[in-house]
C-alpha positions in Angstrom: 0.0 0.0 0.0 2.4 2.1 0.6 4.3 1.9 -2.7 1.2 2.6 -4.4 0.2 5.7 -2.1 4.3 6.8 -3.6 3.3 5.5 -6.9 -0.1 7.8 -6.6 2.0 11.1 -4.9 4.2 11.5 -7.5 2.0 11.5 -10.3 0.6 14.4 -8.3 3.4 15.9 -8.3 4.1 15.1 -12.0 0.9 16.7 -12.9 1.4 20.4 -14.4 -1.9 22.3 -14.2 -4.9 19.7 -14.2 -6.5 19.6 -10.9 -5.8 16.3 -9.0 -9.4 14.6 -9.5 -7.9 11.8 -7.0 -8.8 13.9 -4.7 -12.6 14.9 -5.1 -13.7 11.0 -3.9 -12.1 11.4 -0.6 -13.9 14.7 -0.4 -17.3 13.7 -1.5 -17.4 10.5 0.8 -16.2 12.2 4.1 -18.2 15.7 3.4 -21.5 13.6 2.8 -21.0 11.8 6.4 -23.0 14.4 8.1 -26.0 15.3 5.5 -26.3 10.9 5.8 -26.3 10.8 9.7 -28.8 14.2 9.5 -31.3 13.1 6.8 -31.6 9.4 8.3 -32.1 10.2 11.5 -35.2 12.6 10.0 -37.9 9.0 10.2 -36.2 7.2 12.8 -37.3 9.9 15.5 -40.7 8.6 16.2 -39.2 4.6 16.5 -36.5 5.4 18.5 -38.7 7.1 20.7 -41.7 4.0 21.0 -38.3 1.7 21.6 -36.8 4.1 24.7 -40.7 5.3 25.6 -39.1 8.6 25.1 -40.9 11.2 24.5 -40.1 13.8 22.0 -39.0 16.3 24.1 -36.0 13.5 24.7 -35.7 12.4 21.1 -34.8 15.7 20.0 -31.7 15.5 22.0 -30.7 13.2 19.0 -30.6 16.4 16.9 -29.4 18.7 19.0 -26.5 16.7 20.1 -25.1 16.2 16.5 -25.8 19.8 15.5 -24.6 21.1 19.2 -21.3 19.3 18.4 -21.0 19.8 14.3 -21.3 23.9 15.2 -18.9 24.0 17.7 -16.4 21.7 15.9 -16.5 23.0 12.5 -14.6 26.1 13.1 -12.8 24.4 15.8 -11.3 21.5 13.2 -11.5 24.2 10.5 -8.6 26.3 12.0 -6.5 23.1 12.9 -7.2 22.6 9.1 -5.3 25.8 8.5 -2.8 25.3 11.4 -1.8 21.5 10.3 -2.8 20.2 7.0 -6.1 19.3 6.3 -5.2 15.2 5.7 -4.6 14.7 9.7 -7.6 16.3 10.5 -9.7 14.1 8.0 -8.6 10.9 9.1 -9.2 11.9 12.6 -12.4 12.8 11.8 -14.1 9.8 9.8 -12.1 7.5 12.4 -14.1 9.4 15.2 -17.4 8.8 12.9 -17.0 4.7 12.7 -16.3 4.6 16.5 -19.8 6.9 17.0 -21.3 4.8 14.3 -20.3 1.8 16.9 -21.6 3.2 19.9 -24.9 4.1 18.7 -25.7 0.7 17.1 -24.8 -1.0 20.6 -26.6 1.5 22.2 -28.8 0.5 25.7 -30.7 3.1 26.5 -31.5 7.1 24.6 -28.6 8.5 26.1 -26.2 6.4 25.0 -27.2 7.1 21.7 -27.3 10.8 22.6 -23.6 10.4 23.3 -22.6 8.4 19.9 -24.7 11.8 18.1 -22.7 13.8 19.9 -19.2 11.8 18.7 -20.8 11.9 15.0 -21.2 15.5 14.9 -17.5 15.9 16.1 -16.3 13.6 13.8 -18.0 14.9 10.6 -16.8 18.1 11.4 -13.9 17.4 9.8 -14.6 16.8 6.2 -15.6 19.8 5.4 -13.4 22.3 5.9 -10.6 19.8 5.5 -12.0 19.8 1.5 -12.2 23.6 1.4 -8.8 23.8 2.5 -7.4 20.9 -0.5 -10.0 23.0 -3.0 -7.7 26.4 -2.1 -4.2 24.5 -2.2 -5.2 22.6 -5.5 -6.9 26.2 -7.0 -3.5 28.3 -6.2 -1.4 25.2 -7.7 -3.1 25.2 -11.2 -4.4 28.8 -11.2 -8.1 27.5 -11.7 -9.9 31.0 -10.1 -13.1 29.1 -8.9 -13.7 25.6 -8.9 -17.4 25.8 -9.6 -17.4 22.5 -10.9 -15.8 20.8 -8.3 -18.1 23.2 -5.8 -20.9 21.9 -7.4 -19.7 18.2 -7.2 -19.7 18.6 -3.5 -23.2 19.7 -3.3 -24.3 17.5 -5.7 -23.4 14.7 -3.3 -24.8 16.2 -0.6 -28.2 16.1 -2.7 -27.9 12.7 -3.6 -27.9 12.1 0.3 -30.7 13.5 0.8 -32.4 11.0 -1.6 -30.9 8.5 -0.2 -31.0 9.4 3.6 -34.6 9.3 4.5 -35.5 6.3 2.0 -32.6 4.0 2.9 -33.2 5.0 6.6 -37.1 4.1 6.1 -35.7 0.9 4.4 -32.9 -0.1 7.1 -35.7 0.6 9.8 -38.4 -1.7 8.2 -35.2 -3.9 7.3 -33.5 -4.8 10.4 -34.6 -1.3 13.2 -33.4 1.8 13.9 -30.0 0.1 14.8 -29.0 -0.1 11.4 -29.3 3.8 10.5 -26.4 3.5 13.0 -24.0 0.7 11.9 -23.9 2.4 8.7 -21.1 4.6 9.7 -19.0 2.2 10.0 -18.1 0.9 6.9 -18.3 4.6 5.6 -15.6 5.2 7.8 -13.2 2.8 6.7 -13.8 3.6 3.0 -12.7 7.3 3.8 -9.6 5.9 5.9 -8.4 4.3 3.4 -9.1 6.6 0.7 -7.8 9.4 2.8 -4.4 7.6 3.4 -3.7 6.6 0.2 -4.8 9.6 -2.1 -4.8 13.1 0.4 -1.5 14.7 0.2 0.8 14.4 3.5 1.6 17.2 5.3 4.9 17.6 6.5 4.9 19.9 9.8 2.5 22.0 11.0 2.5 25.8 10.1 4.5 28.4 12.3 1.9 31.2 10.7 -0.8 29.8 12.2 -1.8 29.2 15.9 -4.3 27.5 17.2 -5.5 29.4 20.3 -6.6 26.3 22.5 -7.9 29.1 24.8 -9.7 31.1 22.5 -11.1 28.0 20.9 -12.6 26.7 24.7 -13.7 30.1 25.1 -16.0 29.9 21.7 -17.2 26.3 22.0 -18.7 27.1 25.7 -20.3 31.0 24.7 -21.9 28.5 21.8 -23.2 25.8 23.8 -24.3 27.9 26.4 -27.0 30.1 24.0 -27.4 26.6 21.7 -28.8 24.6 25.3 -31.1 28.0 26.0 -32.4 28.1 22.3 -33.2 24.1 23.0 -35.2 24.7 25.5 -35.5 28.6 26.5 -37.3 29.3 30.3 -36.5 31.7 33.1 -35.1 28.6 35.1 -32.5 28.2 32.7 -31.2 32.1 33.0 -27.5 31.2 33.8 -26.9 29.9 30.3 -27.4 32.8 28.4 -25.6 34.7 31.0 -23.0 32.5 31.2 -22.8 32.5 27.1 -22.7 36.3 27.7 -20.1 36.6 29.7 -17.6 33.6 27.8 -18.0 35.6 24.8 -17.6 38.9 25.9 -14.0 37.4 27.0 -13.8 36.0 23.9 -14.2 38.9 22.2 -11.4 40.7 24.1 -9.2 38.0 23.6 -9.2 37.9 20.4 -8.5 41.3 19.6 -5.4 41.7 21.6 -4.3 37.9 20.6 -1.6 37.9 17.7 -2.8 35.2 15.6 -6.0 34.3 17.3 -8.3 31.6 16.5 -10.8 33.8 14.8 -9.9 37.0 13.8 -12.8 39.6 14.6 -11.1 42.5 12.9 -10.7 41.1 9.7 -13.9 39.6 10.1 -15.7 42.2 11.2 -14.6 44.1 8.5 -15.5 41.9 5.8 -19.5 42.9 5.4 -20.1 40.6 2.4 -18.7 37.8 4.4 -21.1 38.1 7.5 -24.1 38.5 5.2 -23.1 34.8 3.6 -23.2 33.7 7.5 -26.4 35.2 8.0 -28.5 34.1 4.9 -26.7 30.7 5.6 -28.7 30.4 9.2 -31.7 32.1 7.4 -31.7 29.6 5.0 -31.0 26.7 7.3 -33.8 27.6 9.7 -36.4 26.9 7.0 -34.5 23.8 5.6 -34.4 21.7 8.6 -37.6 22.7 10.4 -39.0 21.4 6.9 -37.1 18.3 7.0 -37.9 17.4 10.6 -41.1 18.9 11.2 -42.7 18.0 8.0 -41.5 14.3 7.9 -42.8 14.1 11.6 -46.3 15.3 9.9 -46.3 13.1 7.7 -46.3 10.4 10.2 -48.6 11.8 13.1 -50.3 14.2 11.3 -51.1 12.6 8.1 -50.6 8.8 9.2 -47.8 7.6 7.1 -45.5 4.8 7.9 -41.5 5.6 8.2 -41.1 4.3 4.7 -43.3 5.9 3.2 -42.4 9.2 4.5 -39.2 8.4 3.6 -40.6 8.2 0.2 -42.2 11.7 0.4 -39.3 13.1 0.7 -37.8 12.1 -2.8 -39.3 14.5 -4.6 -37.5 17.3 -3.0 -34.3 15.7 -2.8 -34.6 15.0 -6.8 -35.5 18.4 -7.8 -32.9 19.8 -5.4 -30.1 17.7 -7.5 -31.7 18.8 -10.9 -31.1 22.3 -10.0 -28.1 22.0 -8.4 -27.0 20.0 -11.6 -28.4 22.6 -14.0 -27.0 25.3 -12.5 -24.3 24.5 -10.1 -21.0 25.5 -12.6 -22.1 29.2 -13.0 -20.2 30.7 -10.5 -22.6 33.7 -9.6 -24.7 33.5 -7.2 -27.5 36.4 -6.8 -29.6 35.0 -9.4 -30.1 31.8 -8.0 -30.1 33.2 -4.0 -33.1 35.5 -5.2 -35.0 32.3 -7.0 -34.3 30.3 -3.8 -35.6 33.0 -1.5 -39.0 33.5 -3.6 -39.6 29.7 -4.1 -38.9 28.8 -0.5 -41.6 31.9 0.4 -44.0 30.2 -1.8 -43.2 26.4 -0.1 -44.0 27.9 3.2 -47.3 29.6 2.4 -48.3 26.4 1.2 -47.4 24.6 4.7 -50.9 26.7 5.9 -52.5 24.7 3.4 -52.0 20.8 4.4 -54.3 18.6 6.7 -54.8 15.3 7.4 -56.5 14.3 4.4 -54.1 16.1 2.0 -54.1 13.9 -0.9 -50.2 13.0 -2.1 -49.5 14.7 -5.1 -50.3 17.4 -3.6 -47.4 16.5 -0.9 -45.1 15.5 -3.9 -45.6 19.0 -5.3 -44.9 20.7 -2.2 -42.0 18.7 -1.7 -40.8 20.2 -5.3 -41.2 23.3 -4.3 -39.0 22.8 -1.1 -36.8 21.2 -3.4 -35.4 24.0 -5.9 -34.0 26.3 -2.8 -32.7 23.3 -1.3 -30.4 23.2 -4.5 -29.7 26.5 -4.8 -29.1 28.3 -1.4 -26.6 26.0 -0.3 -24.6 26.3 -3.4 -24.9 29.9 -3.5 -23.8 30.9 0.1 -20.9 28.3 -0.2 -19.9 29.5 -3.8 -20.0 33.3 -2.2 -17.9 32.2 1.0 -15.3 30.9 -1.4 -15.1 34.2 -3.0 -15.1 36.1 0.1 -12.8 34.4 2.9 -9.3 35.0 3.3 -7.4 32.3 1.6 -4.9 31.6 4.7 -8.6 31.2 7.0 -10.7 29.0 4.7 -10.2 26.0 6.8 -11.7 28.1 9.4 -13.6 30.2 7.6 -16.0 27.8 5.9 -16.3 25.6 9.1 -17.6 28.6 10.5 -20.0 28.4 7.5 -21.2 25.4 9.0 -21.9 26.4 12.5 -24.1 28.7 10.8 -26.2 26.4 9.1 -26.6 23.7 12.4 -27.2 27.2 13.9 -30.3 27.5 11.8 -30.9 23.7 12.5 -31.0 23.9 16.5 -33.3 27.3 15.9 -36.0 24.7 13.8 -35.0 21.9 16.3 -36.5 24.0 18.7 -39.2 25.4 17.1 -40.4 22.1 16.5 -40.5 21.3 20.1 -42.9 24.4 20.6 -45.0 23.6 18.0 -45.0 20.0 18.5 -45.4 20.1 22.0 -48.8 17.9 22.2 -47.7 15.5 19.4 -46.9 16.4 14.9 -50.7 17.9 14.3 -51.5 20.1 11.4 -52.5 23.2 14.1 -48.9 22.6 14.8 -48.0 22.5 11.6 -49.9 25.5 10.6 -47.7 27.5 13.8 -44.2 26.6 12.6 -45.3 27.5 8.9 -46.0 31.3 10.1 -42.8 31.4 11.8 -41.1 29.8 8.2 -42.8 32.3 5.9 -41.5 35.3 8.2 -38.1 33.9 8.3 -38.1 33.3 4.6 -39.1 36.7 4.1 -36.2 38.0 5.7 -34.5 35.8 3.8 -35.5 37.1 0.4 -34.9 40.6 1.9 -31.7 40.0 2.7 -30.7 38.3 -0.7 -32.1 41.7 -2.6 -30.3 43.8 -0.7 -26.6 42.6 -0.5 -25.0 44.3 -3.5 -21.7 42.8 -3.7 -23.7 39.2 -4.4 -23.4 40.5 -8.1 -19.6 40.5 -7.8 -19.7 37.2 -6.8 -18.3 35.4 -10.1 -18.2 37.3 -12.6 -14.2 37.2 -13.0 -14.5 33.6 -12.3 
């Protein structure tokens, strides 16, 4: 093996301008670890929680423990990216993902599971940025300005999931339980180890530019949990956590500034306004997208009275028109044209939330899935093709994982909106209460798309 990993390094090196397309399976397998673990777990909530006699309030936990974990580590294993190679950090990562895949399958009881989540969320936090970071390295090596196409490959993928994620976890539930939606990581884990070793160039030593702020970084991740565990489950008897989220980031803040070489630099962020507004339609965006994906498919199956499968099988619709879009359109590297589509079609999906009961007959749910479908393939794309443009080379590692703790941002916001609307079990009255909340949010969203000038700048050298 490790001739051939020689053999397969060298005609790297050998290579003059091509970009090394070795490298894009590596990328697509580990960055698709998290949208599989996220969509699957979308119809397994409701048997996980007749096998624990859990109620939902404790089932969510199975979210939030992923997405608490995936927003803290993606900026976290982002700037480690950029401090020491993005190969070390990948094959830490999926290695982390087959143990949590482990756990979970074995699991005794819901916290247990809980904890193999919250292992999974660390672990695919990795991927990501780790492919970013190999997508700026290869681009400055052949002097290819924007990799749209390899961009678009990533999301593609992602897509593709999202077929497969809710029908092969209906599938593996009617198949063999819940447990299986589980063991699945496993085998995807050792596919990316050994991909990763053999094809992702080494690293030789870490880089003496970069430092990675343990401090700072400790300081971020408990400011963040402390607001995400409010926003789970906000109260007056829970006052100290926004206080105490207050208070870490306040010293975070100061840190930072005065730090030479912290772990995220507010000046220069701060400073970049097109940059912040990516960050901001990305939770915008995100907020819609996964109270859809969780609260609608837990509709279908209390509200409407579908089996796991077949809500599963709902859900295709969607996940086929988002990679049709995301195929037709995902090499043209500007972006404001397709955020402004997104925003208006995702408006329109929402409305039409107000619309379904119990006895809504199913093409009308395939149609609204559709609908959900064409933002789902272009926002995504967008915001990520915009934070390419916009972030500082040296920081994409970072940069885009922070990209990412926007989005599970958005997600913990739906999680818990679905717990208030949901409270008394997946009704259409329910229903009817998150979809106001969506078509204001999506409103915003469409504002916010309109008004952010510099989106037209976005590719048009590319």
């Amino acid at each position: 093996m490790s001739r051939l990993a020689e053999r397969i390094r060298g005609a790297r090196t050998a290579g003059p301008t091509g970009f090394d397309r070795r490298l894009v399976v590596p990328m697509v397998l580990g960055s698709v670890l998290n949208p599989i673990n996220s969509s699957m777990l979308a119809v397994a909530l409701i048997p996980i929680g007749r096998a624990f006699g859990a109620p939902p309030a404790q089932t969510a936990w199975l979210v939030t423990g992923l997405y608490l974990a995936t927003a803290v580590g993606q900026p976290v294993i982002g700037r480690l990216v950029d401090a020491f190679g993005p190969r070390r950090l990948y094959l830490a990562g999926t290695a982390l993902v087959g143990i949590g895949g482990l756990l979970g399958m074995l699991a005794p009881n819901l916290w247990v599971l809980v904890a193999s989540r919250v292992l999974l969320g660390f672990g695919t936090s990795a991927a990501y940025p780790a492919s970013m970071s190999l997508l700026r390295a290869e681009s400055d090596r052949t002097g290819l300005k924007s990799p749209s196409g390899i961009l678009a490959a990533l999301s593609i993928s992602a897509q593709v999931i999202a077929v497969i994620g809710p029908t092969l976890g209906g599938l593996l539930i009617g198949a063999g339980g819940w447990h299986l939606i589980f063991g699945v990581n496993v085998p995807l884990s050792a596919a990316c180890l050994v991909l990763g070793a053999l094809w992702l160039p080494k690293t030789t030593a870490a880089r003496s530019d970069v430092r990675t702020d343990v401090p700072g970084m400790l300081l971020f991740a408990v400011s963040l949990t402390a607001f995400m565990l409010f926003l789970t489950d906000p109260g007056t008897g829970r006052w100290y956590l926004p206080v105490l989220g207050a208070v870490s980031g306040v010293w975070f803040a100061r840190r930072e500034l005065a730090l030479d070489g912290p772990f995220i630099d507010l000046r220069v962020l701060g400073g970049n306004v097109p940059l912040l507004a990516t960050y901001g339609r990305q939770l915008l965006a995100y907020i819609t997208s996964y109270a859809f994906l969780y609260g609608y498919t837990q509709w279908l199956q209390e509200g409407r009275g579908l089996s796991a499968p077949h809500a599963g099988l709902l859900l295709l619709p969607m996940s086929l028109a988002a990679i049709v879009v995301t195929a037709l359109t995902g090499r043209r590297p500007q972006v404001r044209g397709k955020l402004v589509v997104g925003a208006v079609v995702q408006l329109i999906g929402c409305a039409a939330l107000l619309f379904l009961g119990a006895g809504s007959p199913i093409w009308l749910l395939v149609v609204l899935g559709v609908l959900f479908g064409i933002p789902q393939g272009l926002n995504g794309l967008a915001n990520q093709n915009a934070l390419y443009a916009q972030a500082d080379p040296a920081r994409m590692g970072s940069s885009s994982g922070l990209l990412r703790t926007f989005t599970y941002l958005g997600a913990l916001l739906a999680s818990a909106a679905n717990a208030v609307f949901f409270r008394s079990g997946a009704t259409s009255a329910g229903l009817h209460g998150m979809a106001w909340l969506l078509v204001a949010v999506a409103a915003l969203f469409l504002i916010a798309c309109l008004a952010d000038r510099s989106l037209s700048r976005v590719g048009r050298d590319a």
